[in-house]
VOTORTOR-362105 format. One record per atom (N, C-alpha, C): residue in three letters; x negated, y negated, z. Coordinates in steps of 0.05 Angstrom, whole numbers, plus 5000, padded with zeros to 4 digits. Each point is the difference from the previous one (the first is absolute). Layout:
BEGIN
ALAXYZ ...
//
This chain:
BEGIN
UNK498350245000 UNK501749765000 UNK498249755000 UNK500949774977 UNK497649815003 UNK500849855031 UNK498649824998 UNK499249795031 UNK502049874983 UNK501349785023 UNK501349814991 UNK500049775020 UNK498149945012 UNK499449735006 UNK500149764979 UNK500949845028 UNK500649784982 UNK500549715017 UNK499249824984 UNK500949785020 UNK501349905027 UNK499749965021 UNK501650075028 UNK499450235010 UNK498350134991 UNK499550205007 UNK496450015020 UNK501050195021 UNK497050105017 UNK498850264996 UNK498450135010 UNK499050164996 UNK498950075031 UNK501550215026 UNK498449955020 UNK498250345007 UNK497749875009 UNK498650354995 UNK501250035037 UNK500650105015 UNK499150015023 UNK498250215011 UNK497949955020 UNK497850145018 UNK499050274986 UNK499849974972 UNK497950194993 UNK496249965006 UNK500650155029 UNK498149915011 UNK497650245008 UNK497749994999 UNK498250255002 UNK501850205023 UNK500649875022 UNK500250215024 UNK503250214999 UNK501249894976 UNK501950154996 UNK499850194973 UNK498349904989 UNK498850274982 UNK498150245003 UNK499650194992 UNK498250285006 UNK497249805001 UNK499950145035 UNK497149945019 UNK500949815009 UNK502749855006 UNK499349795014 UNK502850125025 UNK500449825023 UNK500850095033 UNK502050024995 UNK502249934977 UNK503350124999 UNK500249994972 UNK499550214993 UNK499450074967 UNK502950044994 UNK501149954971 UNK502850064990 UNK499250154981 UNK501450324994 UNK499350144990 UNK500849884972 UNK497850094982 UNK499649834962 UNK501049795008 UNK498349845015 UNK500449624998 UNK498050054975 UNK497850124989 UNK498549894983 UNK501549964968 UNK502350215000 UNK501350084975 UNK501949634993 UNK500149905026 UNK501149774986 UNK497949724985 UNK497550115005 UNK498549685002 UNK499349934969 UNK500350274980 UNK500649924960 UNK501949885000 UNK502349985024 UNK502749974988 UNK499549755003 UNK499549945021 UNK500949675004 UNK497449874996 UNK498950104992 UNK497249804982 UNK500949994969 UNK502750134992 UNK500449944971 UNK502849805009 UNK500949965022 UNK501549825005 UNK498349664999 UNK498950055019 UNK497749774998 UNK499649894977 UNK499250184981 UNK498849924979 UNK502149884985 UNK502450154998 UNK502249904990 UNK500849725006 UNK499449935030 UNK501249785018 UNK497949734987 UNK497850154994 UNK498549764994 UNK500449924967 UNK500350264987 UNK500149864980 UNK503149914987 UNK501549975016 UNK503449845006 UNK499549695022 UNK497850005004 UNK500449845024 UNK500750045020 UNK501450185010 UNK501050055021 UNK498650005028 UNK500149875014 UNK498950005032 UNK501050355027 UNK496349964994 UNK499150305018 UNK499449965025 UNK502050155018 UNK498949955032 UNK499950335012 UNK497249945013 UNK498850175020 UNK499650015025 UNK502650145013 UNK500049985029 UNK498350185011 UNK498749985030 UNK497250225005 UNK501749965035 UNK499350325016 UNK500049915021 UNK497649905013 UNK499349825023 UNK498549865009 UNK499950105029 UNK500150185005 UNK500750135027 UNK496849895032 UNK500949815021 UNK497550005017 UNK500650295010 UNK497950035018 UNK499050235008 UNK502450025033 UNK500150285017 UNK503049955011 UNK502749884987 UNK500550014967 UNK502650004990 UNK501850125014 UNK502649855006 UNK501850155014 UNK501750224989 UNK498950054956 UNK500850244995 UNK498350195003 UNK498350035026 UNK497250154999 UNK501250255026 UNK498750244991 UNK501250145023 UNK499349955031 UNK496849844997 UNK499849925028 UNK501749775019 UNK501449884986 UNK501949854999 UNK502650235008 UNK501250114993 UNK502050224994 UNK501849944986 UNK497949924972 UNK501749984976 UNK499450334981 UNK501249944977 UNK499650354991 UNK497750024974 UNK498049795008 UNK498750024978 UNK496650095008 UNK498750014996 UNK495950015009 UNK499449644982 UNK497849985016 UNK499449744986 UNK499550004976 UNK500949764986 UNK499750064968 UNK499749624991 UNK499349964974 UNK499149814982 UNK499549765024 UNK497749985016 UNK499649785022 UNK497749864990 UNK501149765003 UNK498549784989 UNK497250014994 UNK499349944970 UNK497149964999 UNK498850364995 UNK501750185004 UNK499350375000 UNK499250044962 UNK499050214997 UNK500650054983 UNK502850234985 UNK500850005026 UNK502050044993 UNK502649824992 UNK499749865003 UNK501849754998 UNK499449874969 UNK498750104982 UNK497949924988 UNK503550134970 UNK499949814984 UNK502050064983 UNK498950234976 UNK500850305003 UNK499350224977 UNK498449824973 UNK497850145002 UNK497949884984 UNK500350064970 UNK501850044987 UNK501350094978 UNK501749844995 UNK500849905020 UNK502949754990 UNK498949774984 UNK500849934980 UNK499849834985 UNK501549755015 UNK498249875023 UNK501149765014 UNK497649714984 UNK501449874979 UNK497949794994 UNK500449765019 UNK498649784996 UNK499549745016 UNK502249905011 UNK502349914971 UNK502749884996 UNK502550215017 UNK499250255010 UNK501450145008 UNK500349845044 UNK503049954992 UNK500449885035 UNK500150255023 UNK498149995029 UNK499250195013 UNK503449865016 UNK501050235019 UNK501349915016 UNK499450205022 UNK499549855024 UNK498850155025 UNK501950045024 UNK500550235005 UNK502550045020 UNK499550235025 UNK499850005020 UNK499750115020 UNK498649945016 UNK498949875004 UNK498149815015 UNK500150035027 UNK502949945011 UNK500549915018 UNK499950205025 UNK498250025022 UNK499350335019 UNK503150015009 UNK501449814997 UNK502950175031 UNK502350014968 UNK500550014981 UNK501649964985 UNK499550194970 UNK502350154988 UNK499350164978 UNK501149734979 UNK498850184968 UNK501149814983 UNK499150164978 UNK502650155003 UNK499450284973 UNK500849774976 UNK502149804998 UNK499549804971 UNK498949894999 UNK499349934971 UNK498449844986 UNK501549625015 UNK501850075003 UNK502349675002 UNK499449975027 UNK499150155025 UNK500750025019 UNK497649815021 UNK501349715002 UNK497649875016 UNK497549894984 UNK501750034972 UNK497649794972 UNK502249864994 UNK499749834975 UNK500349824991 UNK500450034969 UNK499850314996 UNK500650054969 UNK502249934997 UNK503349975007 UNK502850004989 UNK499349734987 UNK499349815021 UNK499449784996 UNK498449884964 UNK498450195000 UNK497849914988 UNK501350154972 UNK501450144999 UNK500450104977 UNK503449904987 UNK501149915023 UNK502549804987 UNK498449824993 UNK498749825008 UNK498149704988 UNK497850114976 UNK500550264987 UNK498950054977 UNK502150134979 UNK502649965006 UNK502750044986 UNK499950244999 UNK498550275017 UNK500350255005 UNK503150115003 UNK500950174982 UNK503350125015 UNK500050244994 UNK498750244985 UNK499450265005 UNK497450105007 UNK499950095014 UNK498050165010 UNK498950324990 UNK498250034992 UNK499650384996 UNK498050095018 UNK499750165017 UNK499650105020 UNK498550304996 UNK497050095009 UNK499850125010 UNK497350045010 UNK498950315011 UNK497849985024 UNK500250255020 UNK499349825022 UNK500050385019 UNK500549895025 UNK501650145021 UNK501450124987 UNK503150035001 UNK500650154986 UNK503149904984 UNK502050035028 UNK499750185019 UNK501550065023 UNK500749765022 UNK498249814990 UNK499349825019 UNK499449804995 UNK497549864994 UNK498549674992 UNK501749954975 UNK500950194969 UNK499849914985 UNK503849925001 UNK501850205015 UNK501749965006 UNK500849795025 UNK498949975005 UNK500549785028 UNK499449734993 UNK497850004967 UNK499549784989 UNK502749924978 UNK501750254991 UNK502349934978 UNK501949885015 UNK501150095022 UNK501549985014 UNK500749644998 UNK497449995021 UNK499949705008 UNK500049854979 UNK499250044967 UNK500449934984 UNK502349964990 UNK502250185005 UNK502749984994 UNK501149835014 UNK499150125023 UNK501649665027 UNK498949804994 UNK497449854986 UNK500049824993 UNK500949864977 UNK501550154979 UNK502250004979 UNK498650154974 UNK497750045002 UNK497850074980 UNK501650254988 UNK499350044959 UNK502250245002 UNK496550164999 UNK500450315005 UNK497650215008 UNK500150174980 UNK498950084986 UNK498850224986 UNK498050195008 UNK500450275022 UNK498350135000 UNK498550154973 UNK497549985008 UNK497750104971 UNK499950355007 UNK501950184996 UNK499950225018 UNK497250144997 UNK499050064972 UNK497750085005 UNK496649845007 UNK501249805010 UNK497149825010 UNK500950005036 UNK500650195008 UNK500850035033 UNK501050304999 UNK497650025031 UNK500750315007 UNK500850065029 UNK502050135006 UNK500650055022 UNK497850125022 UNK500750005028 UNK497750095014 UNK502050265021 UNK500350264987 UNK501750135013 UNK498250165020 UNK497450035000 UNK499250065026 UNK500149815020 UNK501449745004 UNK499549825029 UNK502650125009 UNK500349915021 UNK502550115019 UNK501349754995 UNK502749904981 UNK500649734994 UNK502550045002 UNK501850155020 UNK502850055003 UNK500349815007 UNK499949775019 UNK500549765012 UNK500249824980 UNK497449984977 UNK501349894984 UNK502049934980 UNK501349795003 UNK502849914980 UNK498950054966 UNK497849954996 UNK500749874967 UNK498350334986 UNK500550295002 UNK499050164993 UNK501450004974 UNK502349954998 UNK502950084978 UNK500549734986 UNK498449834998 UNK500049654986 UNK500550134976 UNK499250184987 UNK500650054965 UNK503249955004 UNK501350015017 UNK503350044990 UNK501149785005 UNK497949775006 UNK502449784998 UNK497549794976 UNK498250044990 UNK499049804989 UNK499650124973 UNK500349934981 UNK498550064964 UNK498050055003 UNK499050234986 UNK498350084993 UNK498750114973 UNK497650014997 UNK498549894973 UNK497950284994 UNK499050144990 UNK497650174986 UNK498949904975 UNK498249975012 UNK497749934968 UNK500350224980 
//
């Protein structure tokens, strides 16, 4: 199916990030199988114009999603790590906007929207669809559509540029089943 970006249009990768790919502290099984996909998105985005954003988590060290904390995760992408370090295969050039989210030690922020300034920044660039994807889909990339929808944005999941992470224990999480309320897209 071709791409069909287009004017008003974004392109958001979220947290394809070393420590969630093979060898890194919360690996998503074939996160690597998405990173052709959405480097031919990119490429697409750039050569449409279209504006590319790269959200990363930023995690300090004692994150309150950390199990020492008694959150349900091991420490993962913390500041300055190389794990935190964006999959070295991604086609992220200069012009591509970083968006940094988790920062905060007492507070989670599985979205991209959540405690930034992107809604903002992308209505004041006449942004109104969004295509969406990353790792991983159970969670960050869903918890980033969501808030996208509550902010009126319409969402296009990129289904094969996002992979689920069915080894975490993510029953608690809400947005496992997001394919059934948002559009979705295959290259």
């Amino acid at each position: 199916m071709p791409y069909t970006l287009k004017p008003g249009d974004a392109l958001i990768v979220v947290d394809v990030q070393k420590d969630y790919c093979p060898g890194g502290t919360l690996p998503v099984k074939d996160a690597e199988a998405i990173i052709s996909v959405i480097n031919g998105w990119i490429a697409e985005a750039i050569a449409r114009k279209v504006p590319v954003y790269a959200s990363r988590d930023w995690h300090p060290r004692g994150h309150i999603s950390f199990l020492e904390r008694g959150g349900p995760w091991p420490p993962h992408c913390l500041q300055g790590s190389d794990g935190a370090r964006f999959h070295p295969e991604l086609l992220l050039f200069q012009w591509v906007n970083i968006v940094t989210k988790g920062m905060h030690p007492h507070r989670e922020q599985n979205s991209v929207f959540d405690g930034t300034a992107l809604a903002a920044q992308l209505r004041r660039k006449g942004i109104e669809r969004l295509w969406i994807g990353g790792l991983s889909k159970g969670l960050c990339v869903c918890a980033t559509a969501l808030d996208a929808c509550r902010e009126g944005f319409e969402v296009i999941l990129i289904a094969d540029a996002t992979r689920p992470a069915p080894q975490w224990n993510i029953e608690s999480i809400p947005f496992e089943n997001c394919e059934t309320w948002m559009e979705q897209h295959t290259t």
